[in-house]
VEXVO-73034 format. One line per 2 residues: their letters; for each residue x negated, y negated, z of N, C-alpha, C. Coordinates in steps of 0.2 Angstrom, whole numbers. Each point is the difference from the previous one (the first is absolute). Layout:
REM residues N
A	X,Y,Z,X,Y,Z,X,Y,Z; ...
REM end
This chain:
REM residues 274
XX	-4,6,0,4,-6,0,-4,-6,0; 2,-5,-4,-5,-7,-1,3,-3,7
XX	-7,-5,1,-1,-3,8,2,-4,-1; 1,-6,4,2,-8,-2,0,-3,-6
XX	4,3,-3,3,0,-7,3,-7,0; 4,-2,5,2,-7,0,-3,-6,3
XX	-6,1,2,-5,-5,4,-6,-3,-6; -1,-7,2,-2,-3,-5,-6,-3,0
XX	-5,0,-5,-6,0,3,-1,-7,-1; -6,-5,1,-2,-3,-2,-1,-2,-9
XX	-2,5,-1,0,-2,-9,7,-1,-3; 3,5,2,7,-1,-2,3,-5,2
XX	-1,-4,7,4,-6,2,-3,-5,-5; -7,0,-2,-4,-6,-4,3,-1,-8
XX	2,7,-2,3,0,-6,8,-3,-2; 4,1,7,6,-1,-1,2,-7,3
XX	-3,-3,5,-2,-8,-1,0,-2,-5; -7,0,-4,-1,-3,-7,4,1,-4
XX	5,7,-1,6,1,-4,5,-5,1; 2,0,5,5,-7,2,-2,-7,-2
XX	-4,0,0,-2,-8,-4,-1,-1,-8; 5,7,-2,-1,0,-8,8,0,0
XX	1,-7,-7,9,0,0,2,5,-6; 5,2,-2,4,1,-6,-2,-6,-5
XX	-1,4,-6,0,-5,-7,-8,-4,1; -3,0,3,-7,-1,0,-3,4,-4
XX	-5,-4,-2,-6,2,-5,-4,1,2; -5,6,4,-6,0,2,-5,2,-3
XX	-7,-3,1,-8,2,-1,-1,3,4; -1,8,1,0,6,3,-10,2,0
XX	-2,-1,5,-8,2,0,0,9,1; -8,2,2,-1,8,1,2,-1,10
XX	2,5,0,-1,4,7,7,-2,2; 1,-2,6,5,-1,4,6,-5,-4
XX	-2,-4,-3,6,-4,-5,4,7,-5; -2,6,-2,4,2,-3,6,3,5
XX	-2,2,4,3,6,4,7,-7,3; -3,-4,1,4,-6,1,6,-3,-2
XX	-3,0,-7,6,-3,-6,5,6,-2; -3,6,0,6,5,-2,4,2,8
XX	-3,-1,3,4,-1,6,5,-4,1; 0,-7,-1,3,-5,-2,6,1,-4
XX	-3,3,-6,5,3,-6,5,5,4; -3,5,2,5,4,1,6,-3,7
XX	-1,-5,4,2,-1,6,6,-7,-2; 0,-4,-3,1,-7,0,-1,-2,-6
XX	-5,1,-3,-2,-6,-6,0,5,-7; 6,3,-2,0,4,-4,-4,-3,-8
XX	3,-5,1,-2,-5,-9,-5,-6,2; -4,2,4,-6,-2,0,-6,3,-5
XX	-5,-3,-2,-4,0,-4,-8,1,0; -3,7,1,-4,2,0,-6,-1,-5
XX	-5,-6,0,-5,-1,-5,-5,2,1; -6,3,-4,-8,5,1,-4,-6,-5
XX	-6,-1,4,-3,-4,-4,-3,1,-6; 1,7,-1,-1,3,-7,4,-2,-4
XX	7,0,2,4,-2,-7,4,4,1; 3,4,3,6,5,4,5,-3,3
XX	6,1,-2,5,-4,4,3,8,4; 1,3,7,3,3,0,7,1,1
XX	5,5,-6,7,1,2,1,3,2; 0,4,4,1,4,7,-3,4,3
XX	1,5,5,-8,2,4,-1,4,-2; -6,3,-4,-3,5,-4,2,7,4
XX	-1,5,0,-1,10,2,-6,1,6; -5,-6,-1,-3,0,4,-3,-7,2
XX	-3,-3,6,2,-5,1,-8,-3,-1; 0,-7,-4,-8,0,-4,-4,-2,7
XX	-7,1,1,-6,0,2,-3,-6,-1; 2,-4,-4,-5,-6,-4,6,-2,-7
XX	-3,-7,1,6,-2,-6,-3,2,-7; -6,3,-1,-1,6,-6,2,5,0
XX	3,4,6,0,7,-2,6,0,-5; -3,7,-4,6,2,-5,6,1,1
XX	1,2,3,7,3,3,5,-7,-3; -2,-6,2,4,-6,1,-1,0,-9
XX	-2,4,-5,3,0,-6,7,3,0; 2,3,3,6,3,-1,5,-1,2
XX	0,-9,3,9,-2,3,-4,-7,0; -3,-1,-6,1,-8,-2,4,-2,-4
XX	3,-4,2,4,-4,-5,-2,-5,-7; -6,-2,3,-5,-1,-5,-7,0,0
XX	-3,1,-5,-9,1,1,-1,-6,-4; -5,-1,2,-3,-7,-4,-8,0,3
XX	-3,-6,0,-6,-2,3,0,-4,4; -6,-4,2,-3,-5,5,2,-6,-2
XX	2,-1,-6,2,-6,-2,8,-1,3; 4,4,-2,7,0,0,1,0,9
XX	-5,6,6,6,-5,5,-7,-3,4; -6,0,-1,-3,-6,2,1,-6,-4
XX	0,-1,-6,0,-5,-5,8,-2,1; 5,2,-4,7,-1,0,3,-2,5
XX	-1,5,6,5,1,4,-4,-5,7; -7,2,1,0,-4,7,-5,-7,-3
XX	-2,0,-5,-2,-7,-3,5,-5,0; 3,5,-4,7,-4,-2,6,-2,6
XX	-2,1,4,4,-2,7,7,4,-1; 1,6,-1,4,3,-1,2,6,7
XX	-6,0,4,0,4,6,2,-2,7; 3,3,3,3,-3,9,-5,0,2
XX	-4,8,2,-3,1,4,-7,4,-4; -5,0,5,-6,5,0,0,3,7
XX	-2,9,-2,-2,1,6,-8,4,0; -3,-1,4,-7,4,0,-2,4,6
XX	-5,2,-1,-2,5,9,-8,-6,-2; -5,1,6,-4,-3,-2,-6,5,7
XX	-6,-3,0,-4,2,3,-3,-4,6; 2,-7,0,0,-5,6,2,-5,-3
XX	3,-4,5,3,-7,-1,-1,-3,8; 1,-8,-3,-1,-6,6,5,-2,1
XX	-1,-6,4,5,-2,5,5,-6,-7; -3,0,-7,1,-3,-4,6,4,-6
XX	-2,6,3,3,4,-6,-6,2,-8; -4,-2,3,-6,4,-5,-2,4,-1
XX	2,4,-5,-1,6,2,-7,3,-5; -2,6,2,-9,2,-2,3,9,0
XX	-2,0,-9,0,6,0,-9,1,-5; -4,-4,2,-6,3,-3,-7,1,3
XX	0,-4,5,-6,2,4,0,1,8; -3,-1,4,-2,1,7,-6,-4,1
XX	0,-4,2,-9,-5,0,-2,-3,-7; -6,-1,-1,-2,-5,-5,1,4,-8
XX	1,-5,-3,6,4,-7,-10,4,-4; -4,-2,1,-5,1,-3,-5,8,3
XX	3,-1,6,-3,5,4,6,3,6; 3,2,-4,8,3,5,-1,4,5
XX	3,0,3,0,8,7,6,4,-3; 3,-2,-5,5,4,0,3,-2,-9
XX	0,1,-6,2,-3,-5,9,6,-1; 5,-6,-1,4,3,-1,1,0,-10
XX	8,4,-1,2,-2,-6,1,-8,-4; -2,-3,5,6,-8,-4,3,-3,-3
XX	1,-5,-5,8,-1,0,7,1,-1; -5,4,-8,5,4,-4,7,-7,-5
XX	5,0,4,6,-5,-1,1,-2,5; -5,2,6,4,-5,7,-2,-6,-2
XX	-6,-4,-1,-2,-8,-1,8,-2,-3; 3,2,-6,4,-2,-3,6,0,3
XX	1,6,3,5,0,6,4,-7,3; -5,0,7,-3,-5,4,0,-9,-2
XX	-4,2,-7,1,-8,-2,6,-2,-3; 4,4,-3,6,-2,-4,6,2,3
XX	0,6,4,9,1,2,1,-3,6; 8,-2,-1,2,-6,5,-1,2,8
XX	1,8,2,-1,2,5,-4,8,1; -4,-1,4,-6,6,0,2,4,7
XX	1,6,0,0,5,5,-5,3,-1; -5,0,8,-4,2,0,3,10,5
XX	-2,4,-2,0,7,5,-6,4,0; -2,1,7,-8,2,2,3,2,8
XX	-7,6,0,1,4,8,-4,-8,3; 1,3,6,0,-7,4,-9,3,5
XX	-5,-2,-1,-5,1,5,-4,-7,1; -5,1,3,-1,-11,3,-5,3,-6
XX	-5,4,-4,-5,-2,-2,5,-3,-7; 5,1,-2,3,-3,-6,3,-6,1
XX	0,-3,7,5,-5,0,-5,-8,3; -10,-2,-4,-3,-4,0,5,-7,1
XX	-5,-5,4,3,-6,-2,-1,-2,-7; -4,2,-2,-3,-1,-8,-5,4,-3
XX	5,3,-6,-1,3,-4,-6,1,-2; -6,5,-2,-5,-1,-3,-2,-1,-8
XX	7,2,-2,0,-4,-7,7,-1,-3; 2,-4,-2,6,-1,-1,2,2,-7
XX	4,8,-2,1,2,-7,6,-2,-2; 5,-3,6,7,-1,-5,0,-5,8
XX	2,-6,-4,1,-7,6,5,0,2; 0,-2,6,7,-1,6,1,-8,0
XX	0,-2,5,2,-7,1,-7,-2,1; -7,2,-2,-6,-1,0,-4,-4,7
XX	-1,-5,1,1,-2,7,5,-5,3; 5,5,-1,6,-6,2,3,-6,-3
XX	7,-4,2,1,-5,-2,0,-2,-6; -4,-4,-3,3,0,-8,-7,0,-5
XX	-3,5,3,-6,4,-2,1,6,-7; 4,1,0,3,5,-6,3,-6,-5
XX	5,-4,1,1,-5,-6,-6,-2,-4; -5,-2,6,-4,-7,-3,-6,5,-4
XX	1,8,1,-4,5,-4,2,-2,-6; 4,-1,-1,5,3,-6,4,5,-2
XX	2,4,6,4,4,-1,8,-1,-1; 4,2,-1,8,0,-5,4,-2,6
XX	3,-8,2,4,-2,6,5,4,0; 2,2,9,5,5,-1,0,8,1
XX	-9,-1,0,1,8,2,-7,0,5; -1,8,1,-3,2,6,2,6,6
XX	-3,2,2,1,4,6,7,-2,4; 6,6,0,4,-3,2,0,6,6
XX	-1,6,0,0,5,6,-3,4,3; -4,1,4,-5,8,2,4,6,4
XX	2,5,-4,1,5,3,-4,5,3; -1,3,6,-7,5,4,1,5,3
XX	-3,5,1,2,2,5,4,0,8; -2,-6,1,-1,-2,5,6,-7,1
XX	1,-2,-5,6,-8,1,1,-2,-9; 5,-5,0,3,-4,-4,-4,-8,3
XX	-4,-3,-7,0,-6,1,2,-4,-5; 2,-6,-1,-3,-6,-5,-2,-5,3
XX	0,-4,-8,-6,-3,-2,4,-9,2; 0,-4,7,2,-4,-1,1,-8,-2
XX	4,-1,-3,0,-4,-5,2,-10,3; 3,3,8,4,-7,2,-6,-7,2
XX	-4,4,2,-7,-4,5,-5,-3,-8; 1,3,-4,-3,1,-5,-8,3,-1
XX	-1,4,6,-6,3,1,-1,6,-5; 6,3,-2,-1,4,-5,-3,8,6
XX	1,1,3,-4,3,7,5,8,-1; -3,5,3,4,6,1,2,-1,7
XX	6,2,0,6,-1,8,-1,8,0; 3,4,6,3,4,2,8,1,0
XX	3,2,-4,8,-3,1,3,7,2; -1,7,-2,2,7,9,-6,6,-3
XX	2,3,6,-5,6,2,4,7,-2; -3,6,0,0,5,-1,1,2,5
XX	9,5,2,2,1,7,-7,4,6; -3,2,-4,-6,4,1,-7,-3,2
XX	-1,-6,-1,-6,-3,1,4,-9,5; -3,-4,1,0,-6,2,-3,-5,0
XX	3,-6,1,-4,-7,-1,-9,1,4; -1,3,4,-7,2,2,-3,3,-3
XX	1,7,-4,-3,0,-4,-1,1,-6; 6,-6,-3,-3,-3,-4,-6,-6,-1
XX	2,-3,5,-4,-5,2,-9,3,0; 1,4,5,-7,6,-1,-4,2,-6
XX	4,1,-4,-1,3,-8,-3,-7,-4; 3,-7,1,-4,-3,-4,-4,-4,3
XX	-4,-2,-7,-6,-5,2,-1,-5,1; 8,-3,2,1,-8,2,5,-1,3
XX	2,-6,3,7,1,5,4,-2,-2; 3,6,-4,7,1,-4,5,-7,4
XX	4,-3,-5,6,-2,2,6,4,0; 5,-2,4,5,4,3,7,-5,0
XX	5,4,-4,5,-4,-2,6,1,7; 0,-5,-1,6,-3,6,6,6,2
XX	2,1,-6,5,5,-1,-3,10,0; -6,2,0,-4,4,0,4,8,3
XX	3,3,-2,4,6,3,-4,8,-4; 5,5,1,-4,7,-3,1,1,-7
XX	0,2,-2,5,1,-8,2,6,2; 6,-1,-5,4,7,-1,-1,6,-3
XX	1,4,5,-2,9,-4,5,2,-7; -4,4,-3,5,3,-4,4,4,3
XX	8,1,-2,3,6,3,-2,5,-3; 6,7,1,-3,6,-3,0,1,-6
XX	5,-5,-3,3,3,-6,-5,-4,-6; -4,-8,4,-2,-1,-3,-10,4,-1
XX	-1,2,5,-5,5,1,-1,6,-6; 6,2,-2,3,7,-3,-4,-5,-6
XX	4,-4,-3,0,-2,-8,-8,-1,0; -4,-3,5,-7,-3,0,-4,8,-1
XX	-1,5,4,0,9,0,0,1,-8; 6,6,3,3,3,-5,1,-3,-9
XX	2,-8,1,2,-2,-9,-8,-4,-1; -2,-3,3,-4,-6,-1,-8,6,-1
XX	0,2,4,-7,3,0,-1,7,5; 5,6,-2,1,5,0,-4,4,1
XX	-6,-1,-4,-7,6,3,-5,-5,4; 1,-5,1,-3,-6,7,-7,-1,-2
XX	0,-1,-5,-6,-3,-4,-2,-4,3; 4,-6,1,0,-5,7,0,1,5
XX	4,4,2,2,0,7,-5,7,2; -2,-1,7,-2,4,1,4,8,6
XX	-3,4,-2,3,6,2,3,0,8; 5,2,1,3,-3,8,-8,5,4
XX	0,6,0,-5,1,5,-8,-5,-1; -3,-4,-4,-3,-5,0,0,-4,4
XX	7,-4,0,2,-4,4,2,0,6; 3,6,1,-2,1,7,-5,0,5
XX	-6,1,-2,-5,2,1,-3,-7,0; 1,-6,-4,0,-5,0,4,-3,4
XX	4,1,4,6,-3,4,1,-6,-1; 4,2,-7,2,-7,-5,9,-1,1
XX	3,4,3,4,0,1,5,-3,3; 5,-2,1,5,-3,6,8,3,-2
REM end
């Protein structure tokens, strides 16, 4: 018999957060990792006619037999509603200001919303070189609202980024206009394992806030995890769990053989649970 079959980890709280911040009829720039499992979650729950874009040129029409790995894997040849290239939804669609949202996973981000997917220390002599940009730069600079999703530990969450591959609000306030980046857009949310933040906009600091937490973690340690003294929104509560049913559809429909998700005896064992 399966164990805690209805208990919800961390990751899955992370992913059904950031699905809730996705509307119906939206048009999305879909990055690799945790943005896919997102959006077809999204689709399947709420936002049926929402719109699944791959920076390759994929627009996805529904959720493929197997659930993609990367927005190259083949698979997502088989339930496109249309193939195209890099021109069409990086050029057309997010050039052309035809996109809501972007969503990405990233490798660290500041208190700016800058996110580093390429290095770890000096770009010439790295401790660590990732993949980088790919379409995030493109991302980042042109869709009017960026969701960022990433597991939450302190060495990802620097006050400043070692190198900045796709720009946040850069150092605040009106440091991204005066860039020249496209007014009107930018880092609108950080989903983690650990809390929901944004990015806020009233003070004009451009700043990441804390705005709730993960019923399973807290404002201490979040606070502990980063590398600067997080701000903390007035209104600050837990977020809400998935029910069962919404659990069922994330499982079984969304990612069935748990390519994402990791195996419950795993998590257990990780006492990811609650």
């Amino acid at each position: 018999m399966e164990k805690n079959n209805t208990k919800v980890t961390r990751i899955e709280q992370m992913i059904f957060t950031a699905a809730r911040l996705i509307k119906d009829e939206e048009i999305l720039m879909v990055g690799t990792q945790w943005p896919i499992i997102t959006a077809l979650l999204a689709q399947k729950l709420h936002a049926p006619n929402s719109t699944i874009c791959l920076e390759g040129g994929s627009v996805m029409g529904k959720t493929p037999r197997r659930i993609p790995l990367t927005t190259a894997d083949p698979t997502i040849n088989s339930c496109c509603s249309y193939m195209g290239d890099a021109l069409d939804t990086l050029g057309m669609i997010l050039h052309g200001g035809r996109a809501h949202k972007a969503l990405l996973s990233a490798a660290s981000v500041d208190r700016y919303g800058n996110i580093n997917t390429t290095c770890v220390g000096d770009y010439d002599s790295p401790k660590i070189r990732f993949g980088g940009s790919g379409g995030a730069c493109d991302f980042t600079s042109l869709a009017p609202k960026t969701i960022i999703i990433m597991e939450h530990d302190k060495q990802r969450f620097p006050e400043a980024v070692d190198f900045i591959t796709s720009p946040g609000y850069l150092k605040g306030k009106d440091s991204r206009t005066k860039a020249g980046l496209r007014p009107g857009t930018g880092p609108h949310a950080l989903v983690t394992t650990l809390g929901l933040f944004h990015f806020d906009p009233l003070n004009g600091e451009k700043e990441m806030i804390l705005s709730a937490f993960n019923p399973t973690s807290s404002i201490r340690e979040i606070k502990d995890n980063i590398q600067w003294e997080i701000k903390i929104s007035d209104k600050v509560k837990p977020l809400i769990a998935p029910n069962k049913g919404e659990l069922k559809i994330l499982r079984q429909e969304v990612d069935p053989q748990g390519m994402y998700l990791e195996n419950n005896k795993t998590m257990e064992k990780r006492n990811l649970y609650y």
